[in-house]
TIGU-186392 format. One record per residue (C-alpha): residue in one letter; x, y, z. Coordinates in steps of 0.25 Angstrom, whole numbers, plus 5000, padded with zeros to 4 digits. Layout:
BEGIN
REC; a; X; Y; Z
...
//
This chain:
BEGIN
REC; x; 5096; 5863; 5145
REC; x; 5091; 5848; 5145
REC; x; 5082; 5844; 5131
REC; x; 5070; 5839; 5137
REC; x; 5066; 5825; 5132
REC; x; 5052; 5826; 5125
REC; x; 5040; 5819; 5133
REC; x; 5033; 5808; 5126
REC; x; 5020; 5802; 5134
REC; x; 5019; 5788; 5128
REC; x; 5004; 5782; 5131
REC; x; 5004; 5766; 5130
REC; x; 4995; 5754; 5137
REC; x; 5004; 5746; 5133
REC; x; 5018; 5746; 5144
REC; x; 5026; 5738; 5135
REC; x; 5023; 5748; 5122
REC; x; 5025; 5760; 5134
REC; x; 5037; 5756; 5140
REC; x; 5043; 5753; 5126
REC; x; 5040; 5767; 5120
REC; x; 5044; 5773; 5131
REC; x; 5058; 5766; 5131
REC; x; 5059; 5769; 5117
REC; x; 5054; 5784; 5119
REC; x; 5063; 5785; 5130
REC; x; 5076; 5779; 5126
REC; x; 5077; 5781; 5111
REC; x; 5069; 5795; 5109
REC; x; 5073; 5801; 5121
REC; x; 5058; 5806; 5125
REC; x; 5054; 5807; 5138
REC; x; 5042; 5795; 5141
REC; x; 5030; 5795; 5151
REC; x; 5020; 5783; 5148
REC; x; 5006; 5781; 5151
REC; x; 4996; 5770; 5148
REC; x; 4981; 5779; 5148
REC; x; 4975; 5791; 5141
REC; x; 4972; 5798; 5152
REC; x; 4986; 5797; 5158
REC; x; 4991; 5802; 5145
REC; x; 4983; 5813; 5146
REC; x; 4986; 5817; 5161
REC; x; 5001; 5816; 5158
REC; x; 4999; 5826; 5143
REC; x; 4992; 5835; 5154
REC; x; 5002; 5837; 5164
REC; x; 5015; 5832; 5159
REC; x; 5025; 5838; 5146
REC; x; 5022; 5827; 5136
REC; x; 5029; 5831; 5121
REC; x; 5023; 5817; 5114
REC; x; 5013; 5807; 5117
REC; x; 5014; 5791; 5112
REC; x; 5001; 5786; 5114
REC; x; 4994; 5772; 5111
REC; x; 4981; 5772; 5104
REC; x; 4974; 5762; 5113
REC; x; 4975; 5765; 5127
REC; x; 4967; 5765; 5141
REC; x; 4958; 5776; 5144
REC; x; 4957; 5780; 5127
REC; x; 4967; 5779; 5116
REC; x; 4977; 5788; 5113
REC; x; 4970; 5795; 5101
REC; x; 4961; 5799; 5112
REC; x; 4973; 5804; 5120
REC; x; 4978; 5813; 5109
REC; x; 4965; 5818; 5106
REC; x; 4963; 5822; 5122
REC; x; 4978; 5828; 5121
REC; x; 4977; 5836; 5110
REC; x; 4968; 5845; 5119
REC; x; 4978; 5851; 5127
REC; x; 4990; 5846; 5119
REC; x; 4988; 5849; 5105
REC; x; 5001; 5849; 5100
REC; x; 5007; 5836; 5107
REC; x; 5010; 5826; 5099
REC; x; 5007; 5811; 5099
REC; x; 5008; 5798; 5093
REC; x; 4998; 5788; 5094
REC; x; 5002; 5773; 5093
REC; x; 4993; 5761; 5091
REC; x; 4996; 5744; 5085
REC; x; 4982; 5748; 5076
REC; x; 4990; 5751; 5062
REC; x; 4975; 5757; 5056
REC; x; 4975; 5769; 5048
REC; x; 4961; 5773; 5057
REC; x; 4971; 5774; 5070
REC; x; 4981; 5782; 5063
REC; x; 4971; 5793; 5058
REC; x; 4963; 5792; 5071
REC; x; 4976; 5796; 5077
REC; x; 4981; 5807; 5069
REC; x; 4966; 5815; 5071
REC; x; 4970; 5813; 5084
REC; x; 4980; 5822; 5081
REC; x; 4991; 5812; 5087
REC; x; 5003; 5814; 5078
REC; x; 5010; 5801; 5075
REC; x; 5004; 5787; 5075
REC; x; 5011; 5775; 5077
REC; x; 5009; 5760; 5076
REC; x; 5011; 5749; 5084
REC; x; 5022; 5743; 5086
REC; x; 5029; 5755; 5084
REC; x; 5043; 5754; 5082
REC; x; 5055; 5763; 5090
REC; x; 5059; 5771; 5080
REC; x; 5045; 5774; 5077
REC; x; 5042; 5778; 5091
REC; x; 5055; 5786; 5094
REC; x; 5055; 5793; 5080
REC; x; 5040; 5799; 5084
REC; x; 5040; 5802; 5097
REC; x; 5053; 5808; 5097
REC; x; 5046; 5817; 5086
REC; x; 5034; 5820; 5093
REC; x; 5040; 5823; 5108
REC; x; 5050; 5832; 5101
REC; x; 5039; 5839; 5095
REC; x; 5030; 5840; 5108
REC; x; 5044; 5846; 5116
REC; x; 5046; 5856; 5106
REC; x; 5031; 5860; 5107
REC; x; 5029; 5858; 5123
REC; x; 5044; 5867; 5125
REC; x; 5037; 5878; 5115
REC; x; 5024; 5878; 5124
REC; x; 5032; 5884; 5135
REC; x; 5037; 5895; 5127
REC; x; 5032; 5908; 5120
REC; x; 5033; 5904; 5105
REC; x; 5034; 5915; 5094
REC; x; 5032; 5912; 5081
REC; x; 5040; 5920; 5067
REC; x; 5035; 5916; 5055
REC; x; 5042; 5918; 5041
REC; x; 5040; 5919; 5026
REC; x; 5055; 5916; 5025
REC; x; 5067; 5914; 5032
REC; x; 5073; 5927; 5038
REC; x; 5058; 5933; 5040
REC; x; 5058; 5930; 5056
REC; x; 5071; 5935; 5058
REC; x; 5070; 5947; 5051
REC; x; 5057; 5950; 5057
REC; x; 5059; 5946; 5071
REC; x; 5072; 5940; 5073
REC; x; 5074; 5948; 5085
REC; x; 5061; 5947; 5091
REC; x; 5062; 5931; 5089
REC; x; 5076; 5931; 5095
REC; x; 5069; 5938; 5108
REC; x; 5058; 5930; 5110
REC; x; 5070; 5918; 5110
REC; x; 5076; 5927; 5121
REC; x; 5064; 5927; 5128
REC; x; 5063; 5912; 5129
REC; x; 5052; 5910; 5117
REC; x; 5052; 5900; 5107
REC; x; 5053; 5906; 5092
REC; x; 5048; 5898; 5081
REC; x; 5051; 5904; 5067
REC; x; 5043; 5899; 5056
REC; x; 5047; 5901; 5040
REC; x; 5039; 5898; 5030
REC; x; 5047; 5897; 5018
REC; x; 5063; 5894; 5016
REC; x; 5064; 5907; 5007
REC; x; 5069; 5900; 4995
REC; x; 5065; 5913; 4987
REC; x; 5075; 5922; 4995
REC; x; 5087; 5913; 4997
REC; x; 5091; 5896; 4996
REC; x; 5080; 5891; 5004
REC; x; 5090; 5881; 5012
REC; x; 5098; 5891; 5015
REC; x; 5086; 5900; 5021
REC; x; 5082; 5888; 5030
REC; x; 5095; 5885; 5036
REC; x; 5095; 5902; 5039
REC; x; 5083; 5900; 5045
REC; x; 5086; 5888; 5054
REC; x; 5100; 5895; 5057
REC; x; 5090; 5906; 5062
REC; x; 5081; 5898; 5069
REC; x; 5092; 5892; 5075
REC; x; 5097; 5906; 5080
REC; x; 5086; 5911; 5086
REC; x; 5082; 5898; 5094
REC; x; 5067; 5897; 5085
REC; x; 5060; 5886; 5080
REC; x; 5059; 5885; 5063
REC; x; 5049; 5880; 5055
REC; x; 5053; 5885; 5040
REC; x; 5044; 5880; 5030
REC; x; 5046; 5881; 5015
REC; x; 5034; 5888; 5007
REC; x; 5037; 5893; 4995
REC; x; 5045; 5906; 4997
REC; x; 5038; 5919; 4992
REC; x; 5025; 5910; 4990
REC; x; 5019; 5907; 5004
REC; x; 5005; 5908; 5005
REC; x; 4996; 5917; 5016
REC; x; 4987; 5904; 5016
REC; x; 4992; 5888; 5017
REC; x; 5002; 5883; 5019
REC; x; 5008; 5895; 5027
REC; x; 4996; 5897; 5035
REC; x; 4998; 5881; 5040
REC; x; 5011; 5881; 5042
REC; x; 5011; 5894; 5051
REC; x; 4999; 5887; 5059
REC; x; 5009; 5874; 5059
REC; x; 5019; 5881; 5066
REC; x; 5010; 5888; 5076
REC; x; 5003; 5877; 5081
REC; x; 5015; 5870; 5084
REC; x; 5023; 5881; 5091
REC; x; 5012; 5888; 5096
REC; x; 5017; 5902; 5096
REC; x; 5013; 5914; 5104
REC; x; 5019; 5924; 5095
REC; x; 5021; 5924; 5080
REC; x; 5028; 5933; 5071
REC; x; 5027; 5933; 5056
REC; x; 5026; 5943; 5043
REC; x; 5019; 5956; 5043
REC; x; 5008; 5957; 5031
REC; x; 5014; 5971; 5029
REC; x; 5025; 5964; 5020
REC; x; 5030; 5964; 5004
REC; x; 5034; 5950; 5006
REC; x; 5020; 5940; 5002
REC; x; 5027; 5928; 5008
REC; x; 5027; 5936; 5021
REC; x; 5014; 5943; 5019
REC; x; 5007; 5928; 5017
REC; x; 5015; 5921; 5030
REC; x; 5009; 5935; 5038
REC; x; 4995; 5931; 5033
REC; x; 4998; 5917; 5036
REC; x; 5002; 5920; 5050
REC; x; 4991; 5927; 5054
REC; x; 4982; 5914; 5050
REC; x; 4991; 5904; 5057
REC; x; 4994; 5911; 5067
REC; x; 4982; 5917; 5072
REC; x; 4981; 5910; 5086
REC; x; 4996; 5915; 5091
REC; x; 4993; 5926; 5100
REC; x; 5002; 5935; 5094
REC; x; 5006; 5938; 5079
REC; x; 5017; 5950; 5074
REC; x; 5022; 5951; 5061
REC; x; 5037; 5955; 5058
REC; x; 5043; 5966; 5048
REC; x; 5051; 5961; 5036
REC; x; 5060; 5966; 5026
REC; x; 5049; 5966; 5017
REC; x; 5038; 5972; 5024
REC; x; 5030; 5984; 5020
REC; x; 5028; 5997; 5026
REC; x; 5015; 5993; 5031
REC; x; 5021; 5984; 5041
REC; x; 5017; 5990; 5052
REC; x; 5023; 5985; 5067
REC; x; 5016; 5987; 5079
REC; x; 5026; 5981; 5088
REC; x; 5041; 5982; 5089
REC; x; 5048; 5974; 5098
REC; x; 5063; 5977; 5102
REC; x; 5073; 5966; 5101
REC; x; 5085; 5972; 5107
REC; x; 5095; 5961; 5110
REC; x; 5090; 5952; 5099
REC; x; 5095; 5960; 5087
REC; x; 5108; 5954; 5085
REC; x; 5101; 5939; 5085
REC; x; 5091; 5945; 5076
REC; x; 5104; 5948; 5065
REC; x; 5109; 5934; 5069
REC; x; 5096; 5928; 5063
REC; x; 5095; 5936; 5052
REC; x; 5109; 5931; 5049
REC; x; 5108; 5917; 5048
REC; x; 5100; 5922; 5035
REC; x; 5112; 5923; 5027
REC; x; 5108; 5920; 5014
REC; x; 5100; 5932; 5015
REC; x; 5109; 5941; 5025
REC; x; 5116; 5946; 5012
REC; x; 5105; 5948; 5003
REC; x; 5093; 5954; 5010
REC; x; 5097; 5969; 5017
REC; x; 5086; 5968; 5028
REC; x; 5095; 5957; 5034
REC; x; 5108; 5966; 5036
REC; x; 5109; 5969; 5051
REC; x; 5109; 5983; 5052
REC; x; 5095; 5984; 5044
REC; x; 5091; 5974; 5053
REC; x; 5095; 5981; 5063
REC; x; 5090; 5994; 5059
REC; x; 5077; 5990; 5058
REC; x; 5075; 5984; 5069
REC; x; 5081; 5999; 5078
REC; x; 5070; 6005; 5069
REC; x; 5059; 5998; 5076
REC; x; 5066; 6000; 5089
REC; x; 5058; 6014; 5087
REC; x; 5045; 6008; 5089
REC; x; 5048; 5999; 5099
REC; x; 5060; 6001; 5108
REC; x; 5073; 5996; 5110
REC; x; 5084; 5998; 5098
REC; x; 5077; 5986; 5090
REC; x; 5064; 5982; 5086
REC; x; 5056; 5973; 5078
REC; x; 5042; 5976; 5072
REC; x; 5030; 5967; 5073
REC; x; 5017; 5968; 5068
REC; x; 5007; 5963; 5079
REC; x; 4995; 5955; 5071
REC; x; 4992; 5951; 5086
REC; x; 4995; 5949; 5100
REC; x; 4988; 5944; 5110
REC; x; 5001; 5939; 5117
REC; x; 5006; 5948; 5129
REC; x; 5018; 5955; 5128
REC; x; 5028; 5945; 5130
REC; x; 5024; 5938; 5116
REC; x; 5037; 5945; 5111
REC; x; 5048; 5943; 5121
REC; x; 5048; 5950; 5136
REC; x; 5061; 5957; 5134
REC; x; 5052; 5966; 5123
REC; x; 5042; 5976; 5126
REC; x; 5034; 5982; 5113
REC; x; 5025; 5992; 5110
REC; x; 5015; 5994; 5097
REC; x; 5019; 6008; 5089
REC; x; 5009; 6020; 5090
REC; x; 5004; 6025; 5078
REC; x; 5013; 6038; 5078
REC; x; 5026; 6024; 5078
REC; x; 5018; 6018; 5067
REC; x; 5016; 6033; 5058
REC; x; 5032; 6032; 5060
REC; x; 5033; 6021; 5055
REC; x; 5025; 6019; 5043
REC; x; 5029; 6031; 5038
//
C-alpha cells in the first residue's frame, strides 16, 4: 500500500511568500500543497477537499485568517492550523490561540520553522482524517495488561473486522513490576495487535476517580473520537480500577456505547450481560498476554490454560467454545459496534441465577 502524503492548504496573498512555502512544504516536508489567496476560497476547498492542515496568513482578502479558523472550526473541529502574520505583538498571538488555531508564527519564518510545523500538524490531521473513516474502539486501563486480559480477544477481532483500536493505559505499573519494563510490554503489545497507545503515568495504586484521570480519558476521546469504549467494571477489589470505571463513565459519556470488562480482581457482583465469542482470536489473545513477560511468571491468571478456561466457561452464555464478558453501561450503537463476525445475546435471569451462584 502507498503512504498517502498529508494535505496542507497554505492560504497567502502574497505569490512570492505562497510559492515559497509551497516549495519548501513540497520538496523538503513531503506534504502535499494546494494554495489559495481568499477566505472564502479556503473555506470552499476545507469543504469539499481532504485537507490534514491549514497555513494561513492573518491579513488576507475577504477577512483574515483568524476569522477563517473561527468559521472552520464549525465543521472541522479538530483540524489543525497555523497562523502566520510579520505583526510580532503579543495581542496577535493570543488573538490567534482563542481562535483555537494551534501554532503561531512570525514573519519571516524560517524553513526549518515551517517544515518542523507543518509537518507536525498534517501528520496530525492524516492520522485523525484516516480514523474518521473507521469504527474506532476505545480500551481503557489502570495498568498495562488490564486490556488484554479483559478483551484482548474482542480487541484483536474488531482489528479483524477492519476497526481501529486504541488502547489507553493510565499508569506504567510501577507498583506490580519495573515500570520500563511494563512500557516496552505494553508497546510490544500494542504493536501486536495493530492499536494505537497512549500510556500515561499516574501514580500506580493512587489514581483518582476525579482529575486528572477524568481529563485525560476526555483528551483521548476527543481526539480518537470512539464509537465504542471498554474499560473496568465497578464490581472490582482493585481501587485503581474501581476509580478509572468512574472516571470513564464521566469522560466518556457522549460515546454511544460503554461496556466494562472482567478482571482477575473482580468481585462476584460483577455481573455480565453480554458475552461475546472470540473464536479464532484466542490464540492472539495468549500472544498479547505474552509479551507481558515480567508478569507471565508471577501472576497465575496469565497462564494459558486459565485463560483459556475462563474464556470456554463464558462460552455457556454466549456461544461458540470462547467468550468474553461485558458489562453494558450503554449501548445505543447498533449491532455491529462489536465486530460482524459476532453475534451476542444478554443472559436471562434463570443464566444470571447460574451464575451468581
Amino acid at each position: 500500500m502507498t503512504r498517502q502524503s498529508p494535505r496542507v492548504l497554505v492560504v497567502e496573498d502574497d505569490p512570492d511568500v505562497a510559492e515559497f512555502t509551497r516549495l519548501i512544504l513540497t520538496k523538503r516536508a513531503g506534504l502535499t500543497v494546494q494554495v489559495t489567496a481568499d477566505v472564502e476560497a479556503a473555506e470552499q476547498l476545507v469543504l469539499r477537499t481532504e485537507v490534514d492542515a491549514i497555513l494561513t496568513d492573518i491579513e488576507l482578502p475577504g477577512g483574515s485568517g483568524l476569522e477563517l479558523a473561527a468559521r472552520v472550526r464549525r465543521f472541522r473541529p479538530q483540524l489543525p492550523i497555523a497562523v502566520m502574520t510579520a505583526h510580532a505583538s503579543v495581542d496577535y498571538a493570543i488573538t490567534a490561540l482563542r481562535s483555537q488555531a494551534d501554532e503561531f508564527l512570525v514573519k519571516p519564518v524560517s524553513a526549518a520553522d515551517l517544515v518542523s510545523t507543518m509537518t507536525m500538524l498534517a501528520h496530525r490531521g492524516l492520522r485523525q482524517r484516516l480514523i474518521s473513516t473507521q469504527r474506532v474502539v476505545l480500551a481503557v486501563g489502570a495498568h498495562p495488561d488490564d486490556v488484554e486480559i479483559g478483551v484482548g480477544g474482542l480487541l484483536a477481532a474488531h482489528r479483524g473486522a477492519g476497526e481501529a483500536v486504541v488502547v489507553l493505559t493510565l499508569t506504567r505499573g510501577g507498583r506490580g513490576g519495573n515500570a520500563d519494563d511494563r512500557q516496552h510490554e505494553s508497546m510490544a503489545a500494542a504493536e501486536l495487535l495493530g492499536a494505537r497507545l497512549f500510556l500515561e503515568d499516574l501514580v500506580d495504586t493512587r489514581i483518582s476517580a476525579g482529575d486528572p484521570t477524568v481529563g485525560i480519558i476526555e483528551r483521548v476521546v476527543d481526539e480518537v473520537g470512539p464509537q465504542v469504549v471498554y474499560t473496568h467494571s465497578e464490581h472490582d477489589r482493585h481501587q485503581d480500577h474501581r476509580a478509572v470505571h468512574q472516571a470513564s463513565t464521566v469522560a466518556a459519556r457522549t460515546v454511544p456505547m460503554l461496556a466494562c470488562y472482567q478482571s482477575p480482581s473482580s468481585t462476584v457482583a460483577f455481573r455480565p450481560n453480554r458475552f461475546v465469542p472470540i473464536d479464532g482470536y484466542t490464540d492472539t489473545k495468549l500472544e498479547l498476554l505474552a509479551c507481558y513477560e515480567s508478569q507471565t511468571g508471577i501472576r497465575d491468571y496469565l497462564e494459558p490454560d486459565f485463560v483459556l478456561a475462563t474464556a470456554r466457561y463464558w462460552s455457556r452464555f454466549g456461544g461458540g467454545r470462547s467468550c468474553e464478558p461485558l458489562e453494558i453501561v450503554r449501548d445505543t450503537t447498533t449491532p455491529r459496534a462489536v465486530g460482524d463476525a459476532h453475534t451476542e445475546r444478554p443472559a436471562d435471569q434463570q443464566e444470571m441465577r447460574e451464575l451468581r451462584a
